[in-house]
N, C-alpha and C positions, 0 to 999 in steps of 0.2 A: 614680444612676438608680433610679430607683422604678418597682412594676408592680404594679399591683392588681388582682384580679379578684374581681368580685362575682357577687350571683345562684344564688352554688356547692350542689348539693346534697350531694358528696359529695370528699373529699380525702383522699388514700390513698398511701404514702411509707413505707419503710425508714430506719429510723432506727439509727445503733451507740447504745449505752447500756451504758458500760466498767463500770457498776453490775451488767449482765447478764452478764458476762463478755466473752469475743468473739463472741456471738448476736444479731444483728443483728433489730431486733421491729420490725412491723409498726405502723403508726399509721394508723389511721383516723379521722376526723373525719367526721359526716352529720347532717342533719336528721331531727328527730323525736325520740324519750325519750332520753334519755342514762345511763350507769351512775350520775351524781351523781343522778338524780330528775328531771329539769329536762328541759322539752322545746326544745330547739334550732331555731327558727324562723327564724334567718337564718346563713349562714356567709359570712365575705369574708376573704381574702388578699392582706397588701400582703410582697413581695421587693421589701428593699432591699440594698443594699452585699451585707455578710457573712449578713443574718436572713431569717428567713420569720414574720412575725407574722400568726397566726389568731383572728378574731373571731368568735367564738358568741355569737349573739342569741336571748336565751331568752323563754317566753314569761310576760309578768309585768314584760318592761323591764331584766331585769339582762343582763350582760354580761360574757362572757371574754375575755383577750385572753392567749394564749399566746407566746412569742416564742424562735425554734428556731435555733441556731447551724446554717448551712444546712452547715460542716464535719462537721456531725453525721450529714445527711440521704445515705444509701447508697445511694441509686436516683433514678429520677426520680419526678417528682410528678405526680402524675394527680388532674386536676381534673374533674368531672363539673358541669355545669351543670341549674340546674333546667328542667324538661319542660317 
């Protein structure tokens, strides 16, 4: 089964990261500048099976696509829709 949601302005989620020890960090994802430089003009999330893959549309035409072992993910995921 597959679930997408589009439209997103903001996506926010606990993640483990055994790199960080056992500290559990925060991930945010939103529109607007980003730390790489890049302004973030579109976000969408497709949950399939075991993932959560995030799409950043920046402005200029390039694209990220991220993709999250959702074993990873220690909270729930809070999606905020654009206004």
């Amino acid at each position: 089964m597959q679930t997408n949601f589009y439209n997103l302005s903001e996506i926010r989620y606990f993640v483990s990261q055994p790199h960080n020890g056992l500290e559990d960090v925060e991930k945010v994802w939103k529109l607007g500048e980003g730390p790489c430089g890049k302004c973030v003009v579109q976000l969408e999330v497709t949950v399939t099976g075991n993932f959560m893959a995030i799409r950043q549309f920046h402005r200029g035409g390039t694209k990220k696509v991220v993709v999250i072992p959702l074993s990873q993910i220690t909270s729930a995921i809070h999606f905020e829709e654009v206004k």
